[in-house]
N, C-alpha and C positions, 0 to 999 in steps of 0.2 A: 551794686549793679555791675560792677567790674569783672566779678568773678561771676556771676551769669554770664555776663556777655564773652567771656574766657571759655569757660562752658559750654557753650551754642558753638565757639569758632571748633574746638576740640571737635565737639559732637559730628561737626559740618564735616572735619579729616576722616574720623572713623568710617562716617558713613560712606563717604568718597572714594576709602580705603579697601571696604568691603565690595563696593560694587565694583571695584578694577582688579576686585580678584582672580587669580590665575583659572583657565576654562575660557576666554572670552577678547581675545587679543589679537585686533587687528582682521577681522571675520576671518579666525584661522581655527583649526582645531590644533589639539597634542598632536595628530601625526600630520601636520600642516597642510592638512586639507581643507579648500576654502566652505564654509559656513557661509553663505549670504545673508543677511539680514539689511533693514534698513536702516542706515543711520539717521542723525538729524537733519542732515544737510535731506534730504532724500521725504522725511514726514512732510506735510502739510505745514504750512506756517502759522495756520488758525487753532488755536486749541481754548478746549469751553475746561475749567476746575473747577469741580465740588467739592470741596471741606469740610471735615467734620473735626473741632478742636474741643482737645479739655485738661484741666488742668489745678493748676494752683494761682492765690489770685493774692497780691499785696497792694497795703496803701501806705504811701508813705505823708501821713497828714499834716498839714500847717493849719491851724489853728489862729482863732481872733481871740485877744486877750478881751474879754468880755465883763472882768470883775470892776470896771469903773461906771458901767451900766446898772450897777448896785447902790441909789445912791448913800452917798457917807458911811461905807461899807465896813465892816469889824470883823478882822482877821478871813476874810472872806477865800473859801478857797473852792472854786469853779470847778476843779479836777483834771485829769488830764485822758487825751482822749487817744484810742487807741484801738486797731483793727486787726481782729483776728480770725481764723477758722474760712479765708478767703479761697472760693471754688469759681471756676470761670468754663461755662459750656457752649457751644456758639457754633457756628459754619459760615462759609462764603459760598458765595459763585461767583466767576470771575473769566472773562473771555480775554483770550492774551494772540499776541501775534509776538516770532518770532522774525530777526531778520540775519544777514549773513549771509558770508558764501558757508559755513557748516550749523549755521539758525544757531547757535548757543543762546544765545542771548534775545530776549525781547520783553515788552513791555506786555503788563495787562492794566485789569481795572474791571469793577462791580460792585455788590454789595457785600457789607459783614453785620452778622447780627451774633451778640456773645449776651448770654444772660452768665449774671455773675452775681455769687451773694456770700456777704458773711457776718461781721457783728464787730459792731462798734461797741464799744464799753468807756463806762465814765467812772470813776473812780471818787469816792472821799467828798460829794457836792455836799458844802456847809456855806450858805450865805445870811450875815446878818445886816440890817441895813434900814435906813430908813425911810418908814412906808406910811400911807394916807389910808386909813377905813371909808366906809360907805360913808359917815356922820362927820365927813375930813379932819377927824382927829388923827394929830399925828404919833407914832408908837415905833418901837421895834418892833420888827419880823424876821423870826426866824426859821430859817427851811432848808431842814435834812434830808438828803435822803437815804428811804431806809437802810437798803443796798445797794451795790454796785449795780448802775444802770446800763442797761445792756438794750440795743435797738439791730436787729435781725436785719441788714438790709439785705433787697433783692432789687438787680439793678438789670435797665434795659439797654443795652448799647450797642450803637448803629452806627458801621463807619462805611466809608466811601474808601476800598484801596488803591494805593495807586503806585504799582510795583513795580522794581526791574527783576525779571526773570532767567535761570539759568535752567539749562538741562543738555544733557549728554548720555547717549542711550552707548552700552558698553557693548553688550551681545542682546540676541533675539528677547531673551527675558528679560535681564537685569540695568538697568540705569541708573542716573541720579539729576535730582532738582533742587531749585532752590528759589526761594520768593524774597527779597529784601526788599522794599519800599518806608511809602509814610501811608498815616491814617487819619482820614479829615471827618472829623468826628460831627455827625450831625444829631444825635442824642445820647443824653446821658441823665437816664433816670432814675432815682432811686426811692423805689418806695420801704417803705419802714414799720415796725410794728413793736414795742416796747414792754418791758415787764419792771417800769419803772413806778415807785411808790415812795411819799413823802411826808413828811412830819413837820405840818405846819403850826410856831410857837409863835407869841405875842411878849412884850413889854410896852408896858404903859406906863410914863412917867409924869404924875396929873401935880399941876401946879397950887396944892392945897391939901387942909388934912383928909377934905373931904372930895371921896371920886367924882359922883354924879353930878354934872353940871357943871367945872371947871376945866378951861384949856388945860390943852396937854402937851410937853415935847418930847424932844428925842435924848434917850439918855443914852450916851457916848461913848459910857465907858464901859473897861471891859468887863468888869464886874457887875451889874445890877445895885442900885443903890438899896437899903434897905426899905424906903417907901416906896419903890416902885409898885406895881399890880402885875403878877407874874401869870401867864396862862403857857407853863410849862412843867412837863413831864417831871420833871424833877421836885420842883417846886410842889405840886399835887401831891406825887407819892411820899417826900419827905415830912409830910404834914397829914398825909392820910395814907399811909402802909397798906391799909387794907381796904382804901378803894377801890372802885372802880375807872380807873385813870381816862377809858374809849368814853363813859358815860358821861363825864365829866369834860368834857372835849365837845362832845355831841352837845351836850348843854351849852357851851359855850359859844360853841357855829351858830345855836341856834338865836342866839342875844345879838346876833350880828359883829362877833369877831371870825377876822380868817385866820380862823384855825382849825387843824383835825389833825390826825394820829394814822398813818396806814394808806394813807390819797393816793387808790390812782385816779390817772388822767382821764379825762371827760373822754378823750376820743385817744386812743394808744396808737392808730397810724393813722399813715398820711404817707407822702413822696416829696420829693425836694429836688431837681432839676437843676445842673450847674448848666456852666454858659455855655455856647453852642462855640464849634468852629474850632475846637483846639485841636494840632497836629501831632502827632505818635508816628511811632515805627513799627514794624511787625517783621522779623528774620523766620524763616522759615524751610529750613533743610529733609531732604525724604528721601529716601531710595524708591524706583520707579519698578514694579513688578510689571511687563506687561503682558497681558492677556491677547493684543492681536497688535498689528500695527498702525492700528486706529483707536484701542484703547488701553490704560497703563492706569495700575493703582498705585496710591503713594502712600507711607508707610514712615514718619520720622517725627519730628520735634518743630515745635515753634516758641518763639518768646516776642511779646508783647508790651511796647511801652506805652505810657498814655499819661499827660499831661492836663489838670482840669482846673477851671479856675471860677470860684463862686464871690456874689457880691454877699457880704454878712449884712443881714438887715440890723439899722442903725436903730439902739436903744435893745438888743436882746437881751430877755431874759430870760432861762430855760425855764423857770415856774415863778411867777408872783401872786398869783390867786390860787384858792385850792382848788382842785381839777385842772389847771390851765396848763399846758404842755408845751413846747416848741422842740424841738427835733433838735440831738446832738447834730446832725448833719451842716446847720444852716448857720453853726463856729465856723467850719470848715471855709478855708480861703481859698487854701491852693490842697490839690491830688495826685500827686505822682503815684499811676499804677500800674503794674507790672505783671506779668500773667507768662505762664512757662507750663508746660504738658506735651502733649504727643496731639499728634495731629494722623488723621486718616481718609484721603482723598480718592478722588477718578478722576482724571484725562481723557477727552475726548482728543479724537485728530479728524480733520476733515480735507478730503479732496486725492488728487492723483497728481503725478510728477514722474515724467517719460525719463528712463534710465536704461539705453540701446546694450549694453555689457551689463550689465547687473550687477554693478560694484557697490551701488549705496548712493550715488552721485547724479543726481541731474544730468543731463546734458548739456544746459545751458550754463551749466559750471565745472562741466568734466573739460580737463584739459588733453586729455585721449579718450574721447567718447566710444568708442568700439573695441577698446583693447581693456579689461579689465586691472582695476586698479584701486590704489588705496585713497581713501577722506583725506587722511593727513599729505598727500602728494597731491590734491585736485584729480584723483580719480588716472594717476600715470602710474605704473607696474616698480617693483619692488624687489627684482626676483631671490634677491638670497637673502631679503630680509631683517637688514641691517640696518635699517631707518631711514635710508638715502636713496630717493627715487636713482632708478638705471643711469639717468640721460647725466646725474651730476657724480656718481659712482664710478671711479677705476677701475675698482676691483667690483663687477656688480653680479659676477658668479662666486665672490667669496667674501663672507661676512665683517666686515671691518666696520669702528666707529668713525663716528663724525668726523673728528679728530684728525685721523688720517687719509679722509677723503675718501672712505670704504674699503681700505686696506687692512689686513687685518698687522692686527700688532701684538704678538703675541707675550711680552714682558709686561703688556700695558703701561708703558714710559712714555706716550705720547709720540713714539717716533715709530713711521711704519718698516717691518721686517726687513724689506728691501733695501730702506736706510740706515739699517741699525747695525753697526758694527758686533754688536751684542744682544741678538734679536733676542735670545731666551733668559735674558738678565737684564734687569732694568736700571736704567742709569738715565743721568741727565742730558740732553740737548746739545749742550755743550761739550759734552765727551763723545757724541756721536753714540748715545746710547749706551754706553758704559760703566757701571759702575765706581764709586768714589766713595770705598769703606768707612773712610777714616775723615772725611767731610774738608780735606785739605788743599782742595781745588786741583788738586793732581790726581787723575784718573789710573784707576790700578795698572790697567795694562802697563804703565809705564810708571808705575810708582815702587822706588826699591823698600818702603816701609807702610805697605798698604793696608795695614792696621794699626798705625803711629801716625797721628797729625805729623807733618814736619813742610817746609814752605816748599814750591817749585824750585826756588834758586839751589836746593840740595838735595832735588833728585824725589823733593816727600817725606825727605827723612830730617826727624829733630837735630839738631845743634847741640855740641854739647853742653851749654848752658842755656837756661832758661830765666828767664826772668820773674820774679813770686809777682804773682796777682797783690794790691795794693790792698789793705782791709777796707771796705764797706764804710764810705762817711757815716755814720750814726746823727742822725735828725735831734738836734737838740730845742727842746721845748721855746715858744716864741710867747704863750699864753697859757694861763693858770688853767688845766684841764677841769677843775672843780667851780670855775666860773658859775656861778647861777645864768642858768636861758630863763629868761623872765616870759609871761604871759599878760594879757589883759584877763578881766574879770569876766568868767564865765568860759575863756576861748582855749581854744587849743591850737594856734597858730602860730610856728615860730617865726619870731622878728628878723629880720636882716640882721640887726646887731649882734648875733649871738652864730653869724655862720662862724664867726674864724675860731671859734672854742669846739664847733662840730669839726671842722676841718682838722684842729688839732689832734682832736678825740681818732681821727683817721688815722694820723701819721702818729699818734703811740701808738696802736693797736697794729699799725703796719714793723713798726719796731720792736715789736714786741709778739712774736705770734703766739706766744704760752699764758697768753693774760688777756681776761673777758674785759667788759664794760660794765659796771653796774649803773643801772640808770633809776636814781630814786623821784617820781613825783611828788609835788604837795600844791596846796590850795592854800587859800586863807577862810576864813569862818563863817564868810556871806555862804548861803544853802544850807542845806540840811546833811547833817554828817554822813547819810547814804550816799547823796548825790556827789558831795567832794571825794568819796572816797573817788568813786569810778571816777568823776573828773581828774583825779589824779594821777588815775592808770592813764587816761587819755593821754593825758599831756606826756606821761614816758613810752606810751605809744610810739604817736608821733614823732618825738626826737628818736626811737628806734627807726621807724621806718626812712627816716632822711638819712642815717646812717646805711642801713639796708642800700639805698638808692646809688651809695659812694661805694658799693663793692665790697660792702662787712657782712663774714658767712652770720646769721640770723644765730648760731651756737654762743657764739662771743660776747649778745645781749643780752641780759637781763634786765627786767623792768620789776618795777616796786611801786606801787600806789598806795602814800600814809596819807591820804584825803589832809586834814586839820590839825592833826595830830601832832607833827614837828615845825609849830613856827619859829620862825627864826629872828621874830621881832612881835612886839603887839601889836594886835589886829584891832587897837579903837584908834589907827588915823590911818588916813590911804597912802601913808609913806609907807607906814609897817604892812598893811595888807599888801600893796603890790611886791615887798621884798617876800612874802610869805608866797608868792605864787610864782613859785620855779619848778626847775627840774635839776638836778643836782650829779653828774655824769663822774664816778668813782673808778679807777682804773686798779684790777684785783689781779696778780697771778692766781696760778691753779692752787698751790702751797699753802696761800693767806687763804683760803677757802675751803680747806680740811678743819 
């Protein structure tokens, strides 16, 4: 989110940067003839926006661990759920007032409506567990599904904004705007439609030699005992090759087991609504093209946050009978979503504002109402153009900065010509303008070695001895740089305990400018060797970027993630597993790495 919202601030300069392009400065032309136009101060303070937004749309989702809704569950794995192919279309209207002696700034508010839609995807669903039939015999049940389950959402979202507003019109055509607020969300709907299908299997573990007519329980282990009663895929085709495995399945639904081969859902959509009332932001930057001085089109970027939060209904299951469905959507806890594209509007302006000079200025905000004049001086005259109204100007027929009180200065030394003993050479304040080559506090005019440091007491000129500079104290090490930075299980979070080994890792590398860092992660054996690997990289991540943060050029890093692979104790007690989960900081010259 960081480098988005990096992103939008960049985007906000360019555009800014573009519309105070030269052409357009100060209602002047190139051969400084005045251009009138109206500025802000000068529009209407009521203005009506239309928007038209679209874009790109992310979720970033949290998820309810749902596998203990399974009950007495056998290697159960739920899947994990994941959004992708995210598009976001939508507009507002929004009536704003600006206020100010130059209106920059104001407030609006209205409606937003954004349809937005992509696809949820569930990965790997295998749950076994135990389940009651129609005849409350108890059995396993087993249910896969066949592929990755995918649900299309298309979603309805309605907010209420409520913004602070900028805008700044440059010349007759060109301007710029800007919408930053929050967004108080009063619907968020998502309806859904599925291309999910599943493989619904049975065990029956009956307490006798004989089936019919004897209880039954749940067999537990991982394996199937060899008396059980198997109604699975495996089990069928291992013992009949050239079955028909659907037919045999269909026979078996129809005896009153739940099972079948290929199930889909009775009903594949439906909609699912999180909770009302959650707040978002929405930034919003545009260049203003206008077409009259009553109306301007907008032309730029927006980016969109939005926070949702849903109740998980208690005991979910996504499928326990066959046909029976419930919507990835209603795991979903929490929604952070994010939405970024280009945006294309209209501005209205309404009403009229008496302006006697026709400089752009009110009169009830012109400070020299009849004499024409500049916004940035309240509407008082400028005449040689130097940024400093006449009445505070010295020199106000000849161009000077601020600086010198609109005198011109032409060394640019901050001291105006009049004062400068050295108008056409720049020197410091202190010399009265003068130059000081040799940086020795003795000003050349009077320096007999004005390109040789040497003190005032000798005219400027060195001594015949000097005294050698002392060598450079060398930082000698306080802590083992190879320290392990330990981690908690699962996290990538560095402890306090482990700053003064980072701090260290700074002062070699400051001592050392010709030598990297190698930074190795590792894990201990809890996950899946996928997952450790990248959790590995994480964690040497992180201890780069907190190096990064202390002034270390990102060249000097290298990071290593061995996920499981290099313990450095064993991983069957949690003494050795937490010593297996560091990060291991190696300090290389350039040499030892040919």
């Amino acid at each position: 989110m960081k480098k988005i919202f990096f992103l939008l601030i960049a985007a906000n300069g360019a555009l800014s940067a573009f519309a105070q392009a030269p052409g357009a400065n100060n209602n002047m032309d190139s051969s400084k003839h005045r251009v009138w136009f109206k500025p802000d101060s000068m529009l209407t303070r009521w203005v009506v926006d239309v928007n038209a937004v679209g874009g790109l749309l992310s979720r970033n989702l949290t998820t309810a661990n749902t596998s203990g809704n399974y009950t007495n569950g056998i290697n159960n794995n739920t899947g994990n759920l994941k959004f992708t192919n995210g598009y976001t279309f939508g507009g507002d209207a929004q009536i704003g007032y600006f206020f100010g002696k130059k209106a920059h700034f104001g407030i609006g508010t209205g409606i937003q409506y954004l349809y937005q839609q992509g696809d949820l995807t569930l990965d790997n669903f295998m749950v076994q567990y135990q389940s009651t039939d129609k005849y409350n015999n108890t059995f396993r049940q087993i249910i896969t599904a066949d592929q990755k389950i995918t649900e299309h959402i298309m979603v309805s979202n309605i907010n209420i904004p409520l913004l602070l507003k900028y805008k700044k019109r440059f010349s007759q055509r060109i301007g710029f705007t800007a919408d930053a607020g929050i967004l108080y969300n009063l619907q968020e709907k998502n309806s859904y439609n599925t291309n999910a299908t599943f493989d619904y299997e049975a065990i029956y573990q009956y307490n006798g030699a004989v089936l019919n007519g004897l209880p039954t329980s749940y067999d537990n282990g991982v394996n199937p005992a060899a008396t059980d009663y198997l109604i699975t895929k495996n089990n069928f085709t291992n013992k009949n090759p050239n079955g028909d495995v659907n037919a045999y399945f269909a026979s078996q639904s129809e005896k009153g087991y739940n099972v079948g081969l290929g199930v889909q859902p009775d009903n594949k959509k439906g909609s699912v609504s999180y909770l009302q009332g959650s707040v978002g932001f929405l930034i919003r930057p545009a260049i203003n093209v206008f077409l009259s001085d009553n109306t301007a089109l907008n032309f730029g970027l927006y980016y969109l946050y939005q926070p949702f939060n849903n109740n998980v209904p208690s005991g979910y299951m996504l499928t326990d009978k066959v046909g029976s469905y419930n919507s990835v959507l209603k795991t979903v806890s929490s929604s952070n979503d994010q939405s970024y594209g280009l945006n294309v509007g209209v501005r209205f302006f309404f009403g009229k504002q008496k302006d006697s000079d026709h400089d752009g200025i009110p009169d009830k905000r012109d400070k020299c109402p009849y004499v024409w004049g500049l916004p940035q001086f309240q509407g008082c005259p400028d005449t040689d153009g130097d940024g400093i109204p006449d009445a505070e100007d010295s020199c106000p027929f000849e161009p000077g900065p601020i600086s010198t009180h609109g005198c011109p200065d032409s060394d640019g030394d901050g001291i105006p010509d009049k004062d400068d003993s050295c108008p056409f050479q720049a020197g410091p304040i202190q010399f009265h303008g003068c130059p000081d080559s040799d940086g020795d506090g003795v000003p050349d005019n009077i320096d007999r070695c004005p390109f040789v440091p040497g003190p005032a007491s000798n005219q400027g000129c060195p001594y015949d001895t000097v005294k050698p500079t002392p060598p450079p104290v060398k930082h000698e090490p306080e802590i083992d740089l190879n320290t392990p930075i330990l981690f908690e299980t699962g996290k990538t979070n560095i402890h306090e305990s482990s700053y003064d080994v980072l701090e260290e890792a700074v002062l070699e590398l400051n001592d050392n400018p010709d030598a990297v860092i190698v930074i190795d992660g590792n894990t201990d054996d809890v996950g899946t060797p996928a997952y450790n690997r990248v959790l590995s990289q994480k964690r040497a991540i992180a201890v780069k970027e907190y190096l990064l943060e202390m002034g270390i050029n990102p060249k000097r890093l290298l990071t290593v993630g061995h996920g499981e692979e290099m313990p450095v104790a064993p991983n069957n007690s949690a003494e050795g597993r937490a010593k297996n989960r560091r990060v291991i900081m190696t300090l290389k010259h350039h040499h030892d790495m040919e």
